[in-house]
VEXVEX-397280 format. One line per 8 residues: number of its first residue (from 1); for each residue x, y, z of C-alpha. Coordinates in pm, 1 decimal, padded with zeros to 6 digits, always signed. Layout:
<recs>
NUM = X/Y/Z; ...
</recs>
This chain:
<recs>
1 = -03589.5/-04201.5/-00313.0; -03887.4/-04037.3/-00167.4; -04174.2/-03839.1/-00338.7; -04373.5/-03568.7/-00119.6; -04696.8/-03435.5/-00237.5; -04749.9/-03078.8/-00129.9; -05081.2/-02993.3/-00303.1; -05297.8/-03154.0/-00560.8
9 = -05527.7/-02953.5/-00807.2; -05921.1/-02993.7/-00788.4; -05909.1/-03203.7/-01068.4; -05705.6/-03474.8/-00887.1; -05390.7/-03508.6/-01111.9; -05178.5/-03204.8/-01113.1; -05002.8/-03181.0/-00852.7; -04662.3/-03003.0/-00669.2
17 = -04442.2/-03198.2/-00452.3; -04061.5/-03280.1/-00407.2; -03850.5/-03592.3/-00571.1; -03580.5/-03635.9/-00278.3; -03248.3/-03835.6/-00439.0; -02904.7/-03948.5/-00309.1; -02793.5/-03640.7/-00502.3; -03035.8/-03381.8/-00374.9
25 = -03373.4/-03269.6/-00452.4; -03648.1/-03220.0/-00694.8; -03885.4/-02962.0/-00673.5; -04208.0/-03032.4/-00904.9; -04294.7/-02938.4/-01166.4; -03942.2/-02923.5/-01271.5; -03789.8/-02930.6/-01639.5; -03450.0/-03157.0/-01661.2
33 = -03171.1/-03041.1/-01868.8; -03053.6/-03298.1/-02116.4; -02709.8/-03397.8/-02116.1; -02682.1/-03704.2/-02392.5; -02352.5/-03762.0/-02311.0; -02306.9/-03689.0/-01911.7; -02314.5/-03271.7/-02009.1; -02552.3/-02988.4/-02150.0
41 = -02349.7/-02929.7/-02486.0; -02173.8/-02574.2/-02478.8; -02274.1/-02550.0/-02119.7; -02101.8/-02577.1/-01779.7; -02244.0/-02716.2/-01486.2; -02206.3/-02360.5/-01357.1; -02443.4/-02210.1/-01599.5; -02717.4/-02517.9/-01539.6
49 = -02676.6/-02371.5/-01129.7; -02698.3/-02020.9/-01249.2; -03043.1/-02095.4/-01462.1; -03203.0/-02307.9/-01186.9; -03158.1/-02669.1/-01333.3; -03252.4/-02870.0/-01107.5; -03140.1/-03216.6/-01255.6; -03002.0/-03389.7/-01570.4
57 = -03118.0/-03606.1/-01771.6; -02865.3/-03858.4/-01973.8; -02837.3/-04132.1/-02191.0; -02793.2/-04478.2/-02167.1; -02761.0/-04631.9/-02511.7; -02472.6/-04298.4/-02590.2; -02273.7/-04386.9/-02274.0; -02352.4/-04746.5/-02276.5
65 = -01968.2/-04777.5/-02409.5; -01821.4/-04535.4/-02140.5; -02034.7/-04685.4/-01834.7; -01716.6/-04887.7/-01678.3; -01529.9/-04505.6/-01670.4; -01822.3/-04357.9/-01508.4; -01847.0/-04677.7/-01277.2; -01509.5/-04649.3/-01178.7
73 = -01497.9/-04250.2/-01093.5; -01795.4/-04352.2/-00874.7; -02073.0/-04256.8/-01098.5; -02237.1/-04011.8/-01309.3; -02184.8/-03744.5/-01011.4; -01809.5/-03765.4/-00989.1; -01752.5/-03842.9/-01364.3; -01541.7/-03603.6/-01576.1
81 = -01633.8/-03629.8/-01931.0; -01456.1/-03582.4/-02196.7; -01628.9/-03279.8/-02398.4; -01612.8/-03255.5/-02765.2; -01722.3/-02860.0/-02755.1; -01431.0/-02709.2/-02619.0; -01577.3/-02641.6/-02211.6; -01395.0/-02728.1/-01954.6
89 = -01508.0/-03077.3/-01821.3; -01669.0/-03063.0/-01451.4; -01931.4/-03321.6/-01319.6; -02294.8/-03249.3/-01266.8; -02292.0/-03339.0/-00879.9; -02668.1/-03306.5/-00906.7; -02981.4/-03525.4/-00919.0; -02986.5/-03711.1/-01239.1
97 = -03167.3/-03935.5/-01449.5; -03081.0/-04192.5/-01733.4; -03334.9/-04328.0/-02041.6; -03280.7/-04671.5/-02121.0; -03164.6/-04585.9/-02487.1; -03492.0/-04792.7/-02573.7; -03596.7/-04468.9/-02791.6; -03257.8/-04452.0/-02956.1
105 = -03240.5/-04782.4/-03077.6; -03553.6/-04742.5/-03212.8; -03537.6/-04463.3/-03401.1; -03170.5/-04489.0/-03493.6; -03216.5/-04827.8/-03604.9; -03569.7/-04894.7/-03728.4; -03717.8/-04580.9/-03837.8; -03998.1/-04437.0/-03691.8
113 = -04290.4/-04336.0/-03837.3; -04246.1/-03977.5/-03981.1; -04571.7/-03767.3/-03993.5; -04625.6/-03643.1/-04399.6; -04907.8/-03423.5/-04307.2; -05128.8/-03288.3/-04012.5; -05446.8/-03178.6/-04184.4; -05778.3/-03377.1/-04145.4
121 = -05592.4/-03756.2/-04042.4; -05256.2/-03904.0/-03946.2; -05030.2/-03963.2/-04298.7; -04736.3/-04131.8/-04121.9; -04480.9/-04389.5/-04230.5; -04239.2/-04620.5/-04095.6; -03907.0/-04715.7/-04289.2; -03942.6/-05023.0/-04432.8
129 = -03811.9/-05349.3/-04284.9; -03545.5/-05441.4/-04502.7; -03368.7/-05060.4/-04473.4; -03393.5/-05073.3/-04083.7; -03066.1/-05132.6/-03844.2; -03245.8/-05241.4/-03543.7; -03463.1/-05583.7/-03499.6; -03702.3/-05626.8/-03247.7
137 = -03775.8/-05989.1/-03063.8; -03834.1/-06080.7/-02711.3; -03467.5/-06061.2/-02598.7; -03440.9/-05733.9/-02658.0; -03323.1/-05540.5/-02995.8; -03038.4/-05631.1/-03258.6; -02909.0/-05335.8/-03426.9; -02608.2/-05204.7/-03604.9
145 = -02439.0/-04870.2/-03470.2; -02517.2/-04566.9/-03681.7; -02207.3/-04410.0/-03617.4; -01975.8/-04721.6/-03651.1; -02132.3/-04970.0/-03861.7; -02085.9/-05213.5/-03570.0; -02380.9/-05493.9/-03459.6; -02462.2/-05465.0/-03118.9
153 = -02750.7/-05574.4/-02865.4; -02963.3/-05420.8/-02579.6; -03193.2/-05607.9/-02373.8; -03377.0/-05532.9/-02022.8; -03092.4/-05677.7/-01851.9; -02803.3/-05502.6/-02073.8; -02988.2/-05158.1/-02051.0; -03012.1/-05216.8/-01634.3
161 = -02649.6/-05286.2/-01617.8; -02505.6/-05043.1/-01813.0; -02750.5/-04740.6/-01578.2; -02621.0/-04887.9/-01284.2; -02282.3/-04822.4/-01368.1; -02370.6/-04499.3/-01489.3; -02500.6/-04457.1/-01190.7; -02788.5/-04163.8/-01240.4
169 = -03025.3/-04152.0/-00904.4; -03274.6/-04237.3/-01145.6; -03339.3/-04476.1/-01448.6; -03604.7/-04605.5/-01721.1; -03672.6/-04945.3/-01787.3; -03586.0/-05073.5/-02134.4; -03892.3/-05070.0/-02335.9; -03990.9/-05082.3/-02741.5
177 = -04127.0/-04697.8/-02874.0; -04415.8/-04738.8/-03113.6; -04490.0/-04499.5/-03386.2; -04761.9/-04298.8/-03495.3; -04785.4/-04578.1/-03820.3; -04787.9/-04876.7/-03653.0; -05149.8/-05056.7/-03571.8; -05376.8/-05100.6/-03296.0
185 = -05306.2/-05485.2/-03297.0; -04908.6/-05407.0/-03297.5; -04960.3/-05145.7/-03027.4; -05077.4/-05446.8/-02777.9; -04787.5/-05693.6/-02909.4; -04564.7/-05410.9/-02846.2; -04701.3/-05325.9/-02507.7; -04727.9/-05717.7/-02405.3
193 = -04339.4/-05724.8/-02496.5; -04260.1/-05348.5/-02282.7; -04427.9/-05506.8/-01996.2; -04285.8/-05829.1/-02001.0; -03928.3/-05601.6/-02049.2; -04029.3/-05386.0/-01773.5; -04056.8/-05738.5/-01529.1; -03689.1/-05839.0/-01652.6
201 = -03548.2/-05462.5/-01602.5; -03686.9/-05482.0/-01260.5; -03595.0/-05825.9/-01162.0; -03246.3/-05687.0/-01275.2; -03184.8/-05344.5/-01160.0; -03240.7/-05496.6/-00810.3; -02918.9/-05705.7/-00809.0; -02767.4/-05336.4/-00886.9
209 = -02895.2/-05063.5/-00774.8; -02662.1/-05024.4/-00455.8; -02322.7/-05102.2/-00645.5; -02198.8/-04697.6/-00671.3; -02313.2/-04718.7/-00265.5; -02632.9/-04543.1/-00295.7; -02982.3/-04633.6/-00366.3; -03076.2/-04628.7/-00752.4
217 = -03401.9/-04614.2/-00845.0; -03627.3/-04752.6/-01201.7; -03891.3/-04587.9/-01298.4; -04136.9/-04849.4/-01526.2; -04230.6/-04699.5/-01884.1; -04566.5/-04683.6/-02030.0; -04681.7/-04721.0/-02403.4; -04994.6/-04825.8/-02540.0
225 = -05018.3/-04538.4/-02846.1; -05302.0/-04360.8/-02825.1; -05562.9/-04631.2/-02716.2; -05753.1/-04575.8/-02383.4; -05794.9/-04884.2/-02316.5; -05419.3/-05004.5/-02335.5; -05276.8/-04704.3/-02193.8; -05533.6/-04765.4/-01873.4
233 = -05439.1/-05137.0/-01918.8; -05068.7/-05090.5/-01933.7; -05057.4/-04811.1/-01645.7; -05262.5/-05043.5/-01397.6; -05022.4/-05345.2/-01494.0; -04698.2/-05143.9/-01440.9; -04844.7/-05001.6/-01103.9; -04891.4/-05312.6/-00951.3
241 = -04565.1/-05487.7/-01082.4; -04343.2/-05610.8/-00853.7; -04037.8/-05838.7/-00850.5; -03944.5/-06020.9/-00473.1; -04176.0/-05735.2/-00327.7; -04073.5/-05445.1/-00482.0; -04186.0/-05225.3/-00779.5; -04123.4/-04955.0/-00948.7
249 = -04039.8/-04615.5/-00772.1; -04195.4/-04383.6/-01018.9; -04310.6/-04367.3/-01417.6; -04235.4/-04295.9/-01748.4; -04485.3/-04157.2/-01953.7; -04356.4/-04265.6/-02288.9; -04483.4/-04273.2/-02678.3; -04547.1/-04110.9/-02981.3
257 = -04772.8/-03788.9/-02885.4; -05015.0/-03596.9/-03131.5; -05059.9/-03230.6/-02921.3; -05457.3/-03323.3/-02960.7; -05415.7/-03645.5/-02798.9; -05127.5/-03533.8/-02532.6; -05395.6/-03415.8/-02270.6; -05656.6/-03726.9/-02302.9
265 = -05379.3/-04011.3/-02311.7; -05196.7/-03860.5/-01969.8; -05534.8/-03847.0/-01782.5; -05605.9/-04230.2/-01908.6; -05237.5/-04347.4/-01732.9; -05249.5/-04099.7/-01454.1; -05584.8/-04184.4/-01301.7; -05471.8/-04541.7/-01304.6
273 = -05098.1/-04493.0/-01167.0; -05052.8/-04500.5/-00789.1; -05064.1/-04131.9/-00678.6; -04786.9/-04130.2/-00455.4; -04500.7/-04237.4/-00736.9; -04333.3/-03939.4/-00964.1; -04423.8/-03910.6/-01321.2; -04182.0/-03825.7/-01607.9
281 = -04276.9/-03711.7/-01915.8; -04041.0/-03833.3/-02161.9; -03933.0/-03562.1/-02450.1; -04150.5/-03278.1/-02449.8; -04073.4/-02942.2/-02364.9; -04265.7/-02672.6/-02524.9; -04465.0/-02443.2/-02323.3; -04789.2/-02615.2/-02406.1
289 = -04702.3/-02916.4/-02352.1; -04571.1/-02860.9/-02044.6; -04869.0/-02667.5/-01895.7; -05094.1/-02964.9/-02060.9; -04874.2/-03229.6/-01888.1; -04814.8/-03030.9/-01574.5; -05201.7/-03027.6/-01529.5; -05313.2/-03404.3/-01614.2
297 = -04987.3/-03490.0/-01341.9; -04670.2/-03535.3/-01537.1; -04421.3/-03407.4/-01248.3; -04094.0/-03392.3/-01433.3; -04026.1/-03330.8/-01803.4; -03747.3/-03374.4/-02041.6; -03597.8/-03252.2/-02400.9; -03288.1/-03183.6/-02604.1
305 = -03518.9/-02828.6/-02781.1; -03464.0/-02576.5/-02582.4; -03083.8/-02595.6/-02680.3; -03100.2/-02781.4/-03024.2; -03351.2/-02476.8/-03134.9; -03126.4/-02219.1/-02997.6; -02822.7/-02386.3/-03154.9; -03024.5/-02317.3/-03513.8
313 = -03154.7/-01956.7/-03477.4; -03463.7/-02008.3/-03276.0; -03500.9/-01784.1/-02950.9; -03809.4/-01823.3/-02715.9; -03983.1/-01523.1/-02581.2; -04282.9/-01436.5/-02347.8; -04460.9/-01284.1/-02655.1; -04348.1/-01633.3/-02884.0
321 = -04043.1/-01781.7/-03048.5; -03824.9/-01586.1/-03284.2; -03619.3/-01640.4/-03537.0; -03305.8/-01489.7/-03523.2; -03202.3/-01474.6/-03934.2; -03430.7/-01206.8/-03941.9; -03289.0/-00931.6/-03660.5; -02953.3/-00829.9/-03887.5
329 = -02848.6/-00533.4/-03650.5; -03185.5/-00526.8/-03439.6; -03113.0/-00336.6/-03101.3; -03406.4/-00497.4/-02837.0; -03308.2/-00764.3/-02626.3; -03392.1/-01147.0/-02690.1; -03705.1/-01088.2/-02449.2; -03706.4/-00799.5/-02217.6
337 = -03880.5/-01015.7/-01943.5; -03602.6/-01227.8/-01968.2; -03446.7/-01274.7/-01638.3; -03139.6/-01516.8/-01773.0; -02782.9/-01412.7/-01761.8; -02770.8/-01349.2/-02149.5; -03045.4/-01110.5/-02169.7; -02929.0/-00979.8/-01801.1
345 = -02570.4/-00909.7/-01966.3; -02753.7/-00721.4/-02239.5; -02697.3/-00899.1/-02533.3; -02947.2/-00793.1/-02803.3; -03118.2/-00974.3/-03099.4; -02833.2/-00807.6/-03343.9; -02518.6/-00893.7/-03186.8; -02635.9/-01240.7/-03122.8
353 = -02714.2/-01324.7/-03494.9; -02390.9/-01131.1/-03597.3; -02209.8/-01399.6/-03397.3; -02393.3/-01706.8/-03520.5; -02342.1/-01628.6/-03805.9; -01940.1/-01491.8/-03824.1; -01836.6/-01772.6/-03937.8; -01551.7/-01752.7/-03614.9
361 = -01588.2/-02114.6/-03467.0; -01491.2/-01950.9/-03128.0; -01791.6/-01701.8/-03180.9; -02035.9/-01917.6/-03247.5; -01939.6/-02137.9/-02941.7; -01994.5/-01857.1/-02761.2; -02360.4/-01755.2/-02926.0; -02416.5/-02139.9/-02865.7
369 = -02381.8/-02088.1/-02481.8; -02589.3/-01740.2/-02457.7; -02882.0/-01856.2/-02666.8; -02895.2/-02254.1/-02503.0; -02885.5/-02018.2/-02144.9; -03154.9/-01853.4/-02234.0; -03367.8/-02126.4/-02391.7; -03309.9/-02370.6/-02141.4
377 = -03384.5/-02079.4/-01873.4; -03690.9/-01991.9/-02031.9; -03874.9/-02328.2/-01996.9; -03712.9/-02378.6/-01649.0; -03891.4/-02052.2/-01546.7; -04192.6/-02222.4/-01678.5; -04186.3/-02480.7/-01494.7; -04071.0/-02244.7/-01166.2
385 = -04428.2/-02072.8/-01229.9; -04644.0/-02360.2/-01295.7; -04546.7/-02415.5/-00918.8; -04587.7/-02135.3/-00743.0; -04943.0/-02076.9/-00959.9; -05011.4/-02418.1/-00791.0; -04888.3/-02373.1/-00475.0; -05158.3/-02001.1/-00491.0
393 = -05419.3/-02191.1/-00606.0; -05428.6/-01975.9/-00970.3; -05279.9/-02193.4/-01217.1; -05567.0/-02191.1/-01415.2; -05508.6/-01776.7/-01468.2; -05141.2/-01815.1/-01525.6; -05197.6/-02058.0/-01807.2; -05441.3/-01862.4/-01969.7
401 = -05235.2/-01522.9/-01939.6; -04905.6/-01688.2/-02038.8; -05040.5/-01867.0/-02363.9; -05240.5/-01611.3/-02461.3; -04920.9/-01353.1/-02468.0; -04712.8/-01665.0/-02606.8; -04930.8/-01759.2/-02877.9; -05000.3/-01420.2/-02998.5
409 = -04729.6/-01405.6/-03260.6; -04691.2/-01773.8/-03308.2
</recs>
């Protein structure tokens, strides 16, 4: 894998550039599509082309018990899934990336805090110990299957093997998620234990990486809450890591984020990552977020919203989200600077929420497709502009005009 930096903003962080794979490229800032389970659910890999995806993101601990199928069709590239929403199976043949399932296992397993209120200070709580299916220790974590009842284990070196076989051009090293409840002094056990899991996931994604017959890469994950001093800690450890010579080819920017805190805690780990290693911030996609990360040097970004919000009634639009229960019969197009193939093909507001909400399983397939189009397609435009706003040196207009239109009715 190689990373090219084409221009940097004045503050020394933002930056464009291009993320070259075995499977194609990158272009940064770029928004990855998530695909859980090797596809975008009610979506083709056809319609991902058509919106401008550049890349997929999957996931380990979900395919962790299909990995020797995708091994032996020769990876995630060439791998024809077997869809539970009725669309024709066809491979994504391009770049892609898997998580380690670390967040998964976490918050299936062992509850994660849950934020009770957002007023004046953090009211958060974690499920308590006894109720929880997954168990940390230094191995890695013991849990019992949600969906199965089973017991089960993932470690550094499990989670490396399974991605391997998987075979995405990119991967996350297995590392433990803290929560918004849990402590300063658990923060640094938990961060001592990622980092000492990072060391293991690197020592063993090296005797695998090549097994599909083309270069694999890990990308080391950062945590450290939302303490300067570990996150600058953590981020200078993880940069300088390396196992027989080698470290990591680019970083996750992991944890549980406040949208106060998002800006501050990327600066702390980005002015102490190497500069020329890709950044991936993990699971946030809305538009502030993105322009915030974007800005303090996140490169790539990932999350299931745009099409688990559409899949429940919520539409994005320039001029803020929508919510389509209340447009019975409304005429006007989703957004009329919408330049997806749903608003293109002129379906409106009305005939949309008509199908949802039918009743007709086939319909609402169908109004799952149009509205996850035009969700995803509206944050991969984002991302489209944030680059060329970059690459013309007015990024700092564009972000003002866009939020200022967006926020107006949110």
């Amino acid at each position: 894998m190689e990373f090219v930096i084409e221009k940097v903003l004045p503050n020394g962080l933002g930056r464009v550039g291009t993320i070259k794979t075995a499977h194609g490229e990158i272009k940064t800032p770029a928004f990855m599509a998530v695909g859980t389970h090797g596809y975008v659910r009610f979506m083709s890999s056809e319609d991902l082309h058509k919106l401008g995806a550049q890349a997929m993101l999957s996931n380990g601990y979900h395919l962790r018990r299909q990995s020797e199928e995708v091994a032996k069709s020769g990876g995630l590239a060439a791998w024809n899934p077997e869809r539970a929403d009725g669309v024709a199976p066809a491979p994504w043949q391009g770049p892609a990336l898997t998580d380690s399932g670390g967040f998964q296992v976490m918050s299936l397993g062992s509850g994660l805090g849950k934020v009770v209120s957002m007023e004046k200070e953090r009211h958060v709580t974690n499920t308590a110990h006894k109720e929880r299916l997954a168990h940390v220790s230094e191995d890695g974590v013991s849990f019992t299957d949600p969906f199965d009842g089973q017991p089960d284990f993932i470690g550094p070196e499990e989670s490396m093997q399974i991605q391997c076989k998987i075979g995405a051009d990119i991967h996350m090293a297995f590392d433990e998620l803290t929560s918004l409840a849990d402590t300063y002094e658990y923060n640094i056990e938990a961060m001592a234990r990622t980092e000492r899991w990072a060391e293991r996931s690197l020592r063993e994604h090296l005797k695998h990486r090549d097994v599909l017959g083309y270069r694999q890469n890990l990308y080391g994950v950062l945590q450290g809450g939302r303490w300067e001093d570990l996150r600058r800690q953590t981020a200078q450890t993880l940069g300088k890591m390396q196992v027989d010579g080698v470290g990591f080819d680019g970083f996750g920017l992991g944890g549980a984020f406040l949208k106060e805190d998002l800006g501050e805690i990327l600066r702390w780990c980005n002015e102490e990552l190497p500069i020329n290693k890709p950044r991936h911030l993990l699971g946030l996609s809305h538009p502030d977020d993105i322009l915030i990360g974007a800005e303090m040097g996140a490169d790539t970004f990932d999350c299931v919203a745009p099409m688990r919000e559409a899949r429940h009634g919520k539409i994005y639009t320039r001029t803020g989200n929508i919510n389509l229960r209340k447009y019975t019969d409304a005429g006007e197009p989703l957004d009329q600077d919408c330049d997806c193939t749903t608003c293109q093909a002129g379906w409106t507001r009305g005939s949309l929420r008509a199908m949802w909400r039918s009743g007709n399983a086939e319909k609402k397939a169908k109004y799952y497709n149009l509205t996850s189009v035009h969700n995803l397609r509206f944050i991969v435009r984002l991302t489209e502009e944030v680059r060329e706003a970059m690459l013309g040196d007015y990024f700092d207009e564009y972000r003002h005009k866009f939020l200022a239109k967006y926020c107006s009715a949110n």
